[in-house]
N, C-alpha and C positions, 0 to 999 in steps of 0.2 A: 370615458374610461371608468368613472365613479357612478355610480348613481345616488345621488346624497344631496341632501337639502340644505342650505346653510344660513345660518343668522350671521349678521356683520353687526357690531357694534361699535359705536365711535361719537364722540363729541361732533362731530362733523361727517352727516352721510350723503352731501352730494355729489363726491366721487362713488359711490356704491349704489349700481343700478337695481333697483326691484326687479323680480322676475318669477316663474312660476315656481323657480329654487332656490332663490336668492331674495331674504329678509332683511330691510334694513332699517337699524333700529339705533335710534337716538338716544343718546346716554353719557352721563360721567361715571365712568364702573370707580370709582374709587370711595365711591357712597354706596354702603350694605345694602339701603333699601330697593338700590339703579339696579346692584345686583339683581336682586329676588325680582324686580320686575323685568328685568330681563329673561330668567329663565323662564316666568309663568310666558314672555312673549313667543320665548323661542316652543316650549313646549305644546300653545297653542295652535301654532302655526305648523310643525312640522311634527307635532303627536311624542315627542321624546327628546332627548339629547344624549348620542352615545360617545360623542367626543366634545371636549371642551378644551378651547385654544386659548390659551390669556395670553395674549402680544402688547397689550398697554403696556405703556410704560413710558418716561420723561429723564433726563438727565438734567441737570444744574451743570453749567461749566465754571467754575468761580474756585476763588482764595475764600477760605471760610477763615472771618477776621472776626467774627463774633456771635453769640449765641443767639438760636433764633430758634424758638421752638415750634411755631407754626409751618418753616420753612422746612425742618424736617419731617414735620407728619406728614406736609403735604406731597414728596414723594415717598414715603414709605406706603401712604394711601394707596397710589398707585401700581409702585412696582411691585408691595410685598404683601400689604394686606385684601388686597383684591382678588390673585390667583389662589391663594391660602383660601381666601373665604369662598372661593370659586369649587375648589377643590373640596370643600369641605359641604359644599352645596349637591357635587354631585354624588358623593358617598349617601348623605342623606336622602337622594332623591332614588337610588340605585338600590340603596343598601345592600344586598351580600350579592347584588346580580354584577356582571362586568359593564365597563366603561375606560374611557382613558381621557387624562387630563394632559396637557402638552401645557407648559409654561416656558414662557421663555425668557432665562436668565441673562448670563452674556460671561466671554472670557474676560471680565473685569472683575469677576466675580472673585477668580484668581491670580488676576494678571493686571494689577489695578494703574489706571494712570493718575497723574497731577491734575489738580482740577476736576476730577471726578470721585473725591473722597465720599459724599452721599448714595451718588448712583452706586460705585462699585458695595461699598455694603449693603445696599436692599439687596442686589444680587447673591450676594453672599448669603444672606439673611433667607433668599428663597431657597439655594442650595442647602443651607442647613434644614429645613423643615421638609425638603423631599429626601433627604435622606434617611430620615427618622421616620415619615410617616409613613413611607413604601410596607415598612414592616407592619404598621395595623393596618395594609389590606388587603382583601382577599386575590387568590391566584389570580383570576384574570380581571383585576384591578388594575391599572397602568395609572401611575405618574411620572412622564417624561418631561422631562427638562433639556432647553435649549439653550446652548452657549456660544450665540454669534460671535465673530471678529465684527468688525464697524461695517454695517452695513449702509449702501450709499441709495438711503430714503433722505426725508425729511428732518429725520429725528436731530442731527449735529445743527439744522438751522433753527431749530426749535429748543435748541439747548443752551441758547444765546449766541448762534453765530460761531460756534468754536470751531478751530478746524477740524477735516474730516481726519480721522487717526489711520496711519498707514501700518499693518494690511489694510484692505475692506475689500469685502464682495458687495454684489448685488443680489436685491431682494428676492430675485427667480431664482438662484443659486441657492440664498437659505430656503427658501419656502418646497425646492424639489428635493434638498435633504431632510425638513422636517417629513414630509409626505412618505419617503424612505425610510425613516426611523419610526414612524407611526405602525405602516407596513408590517417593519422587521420586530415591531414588539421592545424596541431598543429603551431604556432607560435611558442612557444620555444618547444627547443627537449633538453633535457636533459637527455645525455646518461648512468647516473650512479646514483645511490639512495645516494650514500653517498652526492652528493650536489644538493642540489634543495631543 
C-alpha cells in the first residue's frame, strides 16, 4: 500500500526484523546524543526523514511517598523530552520545507488515573508544547499528537505489573488510526471513541 522506508528504534531490536525497508537500530532515545545519532542513522540509510513517530515512552505505577529527583527526570527523559527534542530536530533538519512529527501522548494526559501522577503529567507536559509550537510552523509542517486509551502491549507489565486500566484497545487498532490521522493531516489522533 505505502512505499516508505522505515527506521525502528528501541532498547531492544530483536523483535524488529531488518529488511531492504526496515532499519533497525539500537538505542535509548531519552539521551540527546541516541537522538542525533539516530537520525544521521536513519538519514544514511533511507536518504531523508519525512515522518518522525515518537512512541517511547514508560509509566511508574506507584504512591509517591517521597521526593526523588532522578526518578522523575528519568521519565520526563523519555516521555517528554525526547519527542520535543525529536521535533525540534526535524524542524532543523527541514527548515521552512514540510514534514510531520506524530507523538504519542495518551488520555491521561487529561483523564489522569491514581498511581500514575508522573506519566499522566509528562503527557500533559507534551500536550502543552504542541500546542504552542504548531503556531511557529510553517503551513505544511504537521505536529500530530496521539492520545491512546490503554493499549494492551507490554507497556502495563513494564510499569511494574499494574493492572491493565479498563477501556483498552489493541496496538493494531491505534497504529490503523495513527496511519488515518497521518493521511488526513489530523492534528489530534485519537484512537478510540470511548475518549475524545
Amino acid at each position: 500500500m505505502f512505499d516508505c522506508k522505515i527506521t525502528a528504534a528501541d532498547l531492544n531490536t530483536n523483535h524488529i526484523k531488518d529488511s531492504a525497508t526496515v532499519f533497525a537500530y539500537q538505542c535509548d532515545l531519552g539521551k540527546p546524543e541516541n537522538i542525533d545519532n539516530l537520525f544521521d542513522f536513519a538519514i544514511s540509510k533511507m536518504g531523508g526523514i519525512d515522518i518522525f513517530i515518537a512512541n517511547a515512552g514508560f509509566a511508574y505505577y506507584e504512591k509517591i511517598d517521597k521526593p526523588d529527583w532522578d526518578h522523575i527526570h528519568k521519565i520526563y527523559e523519555i516521555n517528554t523530552f525526547s519527542p520535543i527534542y525529536a521535533a525540534e530536530k526535524m524542524k532543523q533538519l527541514h527548515g521552512a520545507q514540510p514534514y510531520t512529527v506524530v507523538a504519542t501522548a495518551s488520555a491521561m494526559a487529561f483523564l489522569p488515573l491514581a498511581g500514575y501522577a508522573l506519566y499522566s503529567s509528562t503527557k500533559a507536559a507534551l500536550n502543552g508544547f504542541a500546542l504552542a509550537y504548531r503556531h511557529e510552523l510553517n503551513k505544511n509542517q504537521k505536529l500530530q499528537i496521539v492520545y491512546p486509551i490503554a493499549t494492551r502491549t507490554e507497556f502495563f507489565n513494564a510499569a511494574g505489573g499494574s493492572p491493565l486500566p479498563w477501556p483498552s484497545q489493541t496496538a493494531e487498532a491505534v497504529s490503523q488510526k495513527v496511519i488515518k490521522g497521518i493521511l488526513n493531516n489530523r492534528e489530534t489522533i485519537i484512537p478510540s471513541r470511548i475518549y475524545g
